[in-house]
N, C-alpha and C positions, 0 to 999 in steps of 0.2 A: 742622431735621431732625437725629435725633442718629444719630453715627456707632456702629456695631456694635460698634466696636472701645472706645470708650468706655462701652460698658455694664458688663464687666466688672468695670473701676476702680469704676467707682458702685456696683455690689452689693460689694463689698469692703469700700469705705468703708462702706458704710450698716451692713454685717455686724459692722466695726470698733466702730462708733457703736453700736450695740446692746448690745453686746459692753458699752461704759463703761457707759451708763445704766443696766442693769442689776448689772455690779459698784458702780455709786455705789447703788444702793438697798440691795442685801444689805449693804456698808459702813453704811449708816444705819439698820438693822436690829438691827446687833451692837452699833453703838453707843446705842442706844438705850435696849439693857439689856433689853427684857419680854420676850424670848425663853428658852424651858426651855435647859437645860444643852446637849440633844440636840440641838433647834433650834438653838442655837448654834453647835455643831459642823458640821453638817451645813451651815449657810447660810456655814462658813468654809471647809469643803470647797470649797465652791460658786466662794467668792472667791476660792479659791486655782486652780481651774482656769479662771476667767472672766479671772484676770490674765493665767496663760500662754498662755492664746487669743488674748488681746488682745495679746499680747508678739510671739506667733507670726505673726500678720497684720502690726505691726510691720514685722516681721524681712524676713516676704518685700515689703512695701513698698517699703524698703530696696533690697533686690536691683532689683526691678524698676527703679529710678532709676537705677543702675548705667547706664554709659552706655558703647559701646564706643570704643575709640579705638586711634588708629595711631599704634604708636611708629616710630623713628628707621627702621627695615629695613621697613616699610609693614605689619605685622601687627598685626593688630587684634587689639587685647588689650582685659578688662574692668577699668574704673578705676572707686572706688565716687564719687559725685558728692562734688563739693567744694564742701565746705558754708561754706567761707572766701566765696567768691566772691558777689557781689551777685547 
């Protein structure tokens, strides 16, 4: 049974994942070469907003792994995960 709470992580990811395959095709698009001028532009538009979409899900990924923690005086403070650690 999947938890409710875990569905939002999976439409995220899946949103993320969608997100590359489709900047990996407009990439092999342009590099391709058979595309007009315009076409060209417009499908770089495209990769240039599907990266910082991709950059921005990211980001807030990120956050979310943030994990709270209590320092010295008992006050839970946000530490971003430590990515040293196994």
């Amino acid at each position: 049974m999947v938890r409710t709470s875990d569905k939002p992580e999976k439409e995220a990811e899946a949103s993320y994942d969608a997100l590359v395959v489709r900047l990996e095709k407009v990439v092999a698009a342009l590099e391709a070469g058979d595309l007009s001028l315009e076409q060209s532009v417009e499908r770089f538009a495209e990769g240039v907003k599907l990266a910082r979409d991709a950059g921005l899900k990211l980001d807030e990924a990120e956050r979310r792994v943030e994990q709270l923690v209590k320092d010295a005086a008992g006050v839970e403070t946000i530490a971003p995960l430590d990515r040293d650690e196994p």
